[in-house]
C-alpha positions in Angstrom: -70.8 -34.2 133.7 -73.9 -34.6 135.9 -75.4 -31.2 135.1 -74.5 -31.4 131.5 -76.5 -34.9 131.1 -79.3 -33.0 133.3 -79.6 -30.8 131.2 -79.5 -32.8 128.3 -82.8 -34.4 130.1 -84.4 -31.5 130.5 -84.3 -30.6 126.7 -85.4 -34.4 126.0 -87.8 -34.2 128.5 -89.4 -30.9 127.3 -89.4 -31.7 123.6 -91.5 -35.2 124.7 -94.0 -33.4 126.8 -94.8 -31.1 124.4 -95.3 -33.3 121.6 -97.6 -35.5 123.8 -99.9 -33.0 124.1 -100.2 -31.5 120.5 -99.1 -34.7 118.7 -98.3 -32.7 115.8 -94.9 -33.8 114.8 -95.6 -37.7 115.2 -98.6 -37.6 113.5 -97.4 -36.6 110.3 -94.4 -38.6 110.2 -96.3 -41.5 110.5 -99.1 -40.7 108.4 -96.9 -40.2 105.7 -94.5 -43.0 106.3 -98.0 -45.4 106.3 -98.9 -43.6 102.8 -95.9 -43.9 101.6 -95.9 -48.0 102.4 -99.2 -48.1 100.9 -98.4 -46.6 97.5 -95.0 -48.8 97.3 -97.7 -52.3 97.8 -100.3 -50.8 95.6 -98.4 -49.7 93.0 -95.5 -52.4 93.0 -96.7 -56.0 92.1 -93.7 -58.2 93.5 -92.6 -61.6 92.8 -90.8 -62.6 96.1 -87.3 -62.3 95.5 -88.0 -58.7 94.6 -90.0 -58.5 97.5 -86.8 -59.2 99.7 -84.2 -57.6 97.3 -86.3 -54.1 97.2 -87.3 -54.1 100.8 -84.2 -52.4 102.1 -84.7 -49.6 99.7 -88.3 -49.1 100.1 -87.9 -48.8 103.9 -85.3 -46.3 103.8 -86.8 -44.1 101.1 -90.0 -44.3 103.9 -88.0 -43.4 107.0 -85.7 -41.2 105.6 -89.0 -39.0 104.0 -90.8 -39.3 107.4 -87.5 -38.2 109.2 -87.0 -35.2 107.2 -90.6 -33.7 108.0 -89.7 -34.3 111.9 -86.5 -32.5 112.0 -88.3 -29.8 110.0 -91.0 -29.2 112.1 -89.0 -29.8 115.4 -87.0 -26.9 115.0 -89.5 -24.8 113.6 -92.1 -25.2 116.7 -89.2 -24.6 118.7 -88.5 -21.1 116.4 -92.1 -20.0 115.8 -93.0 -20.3 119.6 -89.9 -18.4 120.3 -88.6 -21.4 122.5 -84.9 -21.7 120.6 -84.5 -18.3 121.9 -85.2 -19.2 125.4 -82.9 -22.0 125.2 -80.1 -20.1 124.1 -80.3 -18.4 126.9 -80.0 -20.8 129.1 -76.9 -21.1 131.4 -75.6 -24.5 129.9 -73.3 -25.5 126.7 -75.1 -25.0 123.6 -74.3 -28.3 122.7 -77.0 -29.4 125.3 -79.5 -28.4 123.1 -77.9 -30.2 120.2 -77.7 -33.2 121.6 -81.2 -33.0 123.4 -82.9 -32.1 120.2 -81.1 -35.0 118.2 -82.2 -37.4 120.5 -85.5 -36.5 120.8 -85.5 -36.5 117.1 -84.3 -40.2 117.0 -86.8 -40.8 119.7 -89.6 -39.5 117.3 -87.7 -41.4 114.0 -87.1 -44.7 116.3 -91.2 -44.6 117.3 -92.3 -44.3 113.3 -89.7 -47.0 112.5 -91.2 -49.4 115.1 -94.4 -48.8 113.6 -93.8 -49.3 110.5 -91.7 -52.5 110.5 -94.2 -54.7 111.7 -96.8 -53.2 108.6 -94.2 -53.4 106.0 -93.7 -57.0 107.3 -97.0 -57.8 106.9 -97.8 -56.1 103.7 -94.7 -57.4 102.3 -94.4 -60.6 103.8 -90.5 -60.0 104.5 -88.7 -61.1 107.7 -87.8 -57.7 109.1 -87.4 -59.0 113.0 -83.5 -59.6 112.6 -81.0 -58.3 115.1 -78.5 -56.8 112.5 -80.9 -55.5 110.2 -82.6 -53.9 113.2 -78.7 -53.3 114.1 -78.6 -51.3 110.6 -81.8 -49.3 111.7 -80.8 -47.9 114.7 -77.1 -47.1 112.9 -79.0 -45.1 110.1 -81.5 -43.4 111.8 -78.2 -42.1 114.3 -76.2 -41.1 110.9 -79.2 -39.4 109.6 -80.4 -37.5 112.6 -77.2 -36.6 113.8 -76.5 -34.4 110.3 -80.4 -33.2 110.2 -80.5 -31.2 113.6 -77.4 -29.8 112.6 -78.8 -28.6 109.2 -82.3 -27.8 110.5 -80.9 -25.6 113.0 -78.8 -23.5 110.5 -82.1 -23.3 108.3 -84.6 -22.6 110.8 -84.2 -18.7 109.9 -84.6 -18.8 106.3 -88.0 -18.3 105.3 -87.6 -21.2 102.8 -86.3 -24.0 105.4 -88.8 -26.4 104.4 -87.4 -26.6 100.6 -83.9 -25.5 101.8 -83.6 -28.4 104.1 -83.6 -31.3 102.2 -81.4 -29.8 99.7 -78.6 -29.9 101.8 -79.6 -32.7 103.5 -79.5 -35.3 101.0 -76.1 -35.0 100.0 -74.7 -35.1 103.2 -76.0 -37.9 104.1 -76.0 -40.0 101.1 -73.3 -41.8 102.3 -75.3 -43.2 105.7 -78.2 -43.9 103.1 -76.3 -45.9 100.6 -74.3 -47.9 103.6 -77.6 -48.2 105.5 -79.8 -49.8 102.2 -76.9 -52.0 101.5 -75.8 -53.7 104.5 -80.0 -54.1 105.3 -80.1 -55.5 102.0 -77.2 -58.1 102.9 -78.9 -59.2 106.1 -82.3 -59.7 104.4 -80.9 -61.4 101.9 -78.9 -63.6 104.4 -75.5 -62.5 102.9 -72.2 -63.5 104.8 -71.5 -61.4 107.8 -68.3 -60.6 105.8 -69.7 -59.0 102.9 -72.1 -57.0 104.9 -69.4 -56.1 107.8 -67.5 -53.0 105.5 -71.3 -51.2 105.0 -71.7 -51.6 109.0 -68.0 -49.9 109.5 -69.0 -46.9 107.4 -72.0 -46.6 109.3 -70.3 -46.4 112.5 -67.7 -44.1 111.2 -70.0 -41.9 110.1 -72.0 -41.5 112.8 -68.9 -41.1 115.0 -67.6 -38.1 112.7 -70.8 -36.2 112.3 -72.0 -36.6 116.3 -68.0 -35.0 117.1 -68.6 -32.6 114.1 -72.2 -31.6 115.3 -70.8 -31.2 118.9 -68.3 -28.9 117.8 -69.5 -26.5 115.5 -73.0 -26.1 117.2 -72.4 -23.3 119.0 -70.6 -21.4 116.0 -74.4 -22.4 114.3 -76.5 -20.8 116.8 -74.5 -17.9 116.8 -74.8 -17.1 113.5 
């Protein structure tokens, strides 16, 4: 258990270092997460009960954009540079480099989110700086990036993996979106815990089934 968390490290480890020095990856999630948080206040003159009842979906429509263009690129870099091979080489369970990849992805997602709350909450004047809406954040973003390194990896050798991806991405994880924009909704909008507590449950459930589905059928991925 020791060397498989080492090694799950290393992949972490590797995927940071090298994105500190080109940048690439973070760069253009946030710049397009800012853009696309500028448009949505430009364009959108809100009262402020809209402002608090569309927040939830504006945020996620942001994050979920920005998240799709890191898992893209992630595994592409890795693909192009002829890295993935190199990893699959390695003498460790493949599912290392699942689970190193998806958490450097949600390390990536989790840095433009943290970012961009504090700006939205400005622009907006919205209270974002709640426990369970933050809660809801981390939940999503888990959901989200636990399905995308899954389905970037099977799309990373199609020519066509930057349109292909969020094809088959959004379906799958419509679910984690609805159940994220509604229970973030309900905490905004200071809804009882009750009414919010069966969009939390799916999130957790979801994550759970995807992370043991991911784990399993990695290896048959790669392979293929």
């Amino acid at each position: 258990m020791k060397s498989y968390l080492s090694a799950v490290r290393a992949v972490i480890w590797k995927d940071l270092t090298a994105e500190w020095r080109s940048r690439e990856n973070l760069s253009a999630m946030l710049v397009f997460a800012l853009l696309v948080i500028l448009i949505f206040n430009f364009a959108l003159e809100l009262d402020i009960q809209s402002q608090d009842y569309l927040a939830s979906g504006i945020l996620w429509s942001t994050f979920i954009f920005a998240g799709t263009i890191g898992l893209n690129r992630s595994l592409a870099v890795e693909k192009d540079r002829g890295c993935l091979d190199g990893l699959l080489l390695a003498p460790v369970d493949r599912s290392v480099i699942y689970f190193g990849k998806a958490i450097g992805n949600l390390i990536f997602m989790l840095i433009v989110e943290i970012i961009i709350l504090p700006v939205y909450s400005f622009l907006y004047d919205v209270a974002l700086f709640q426990p369970g809406f933050l809660l809801i954040v981390l939940l999503g973003s888990i959901g989200y990036i636990a399905v995308g390194t899954l389905l970037a990896t099977m799309v990373v050798q199609v020519r066509t993996r930057d349109i292909l991806l969020p094809i088959l991405l959004f379906p799958l994880t419509l679910p984690v979106i609805i159940a994220a924009v509604k229970a973030s909704q309900g905490f905004l909008q200071l809804l009882p815990l009750a009414e919010v507590l069966p969009w939390i449950n799916i999130l957790i459930v979801y994550d759970l089934i995807f992370c043991a589905a991911a784990f399993m059928l990695f290896d048959f991925v790669v392979e293929e």
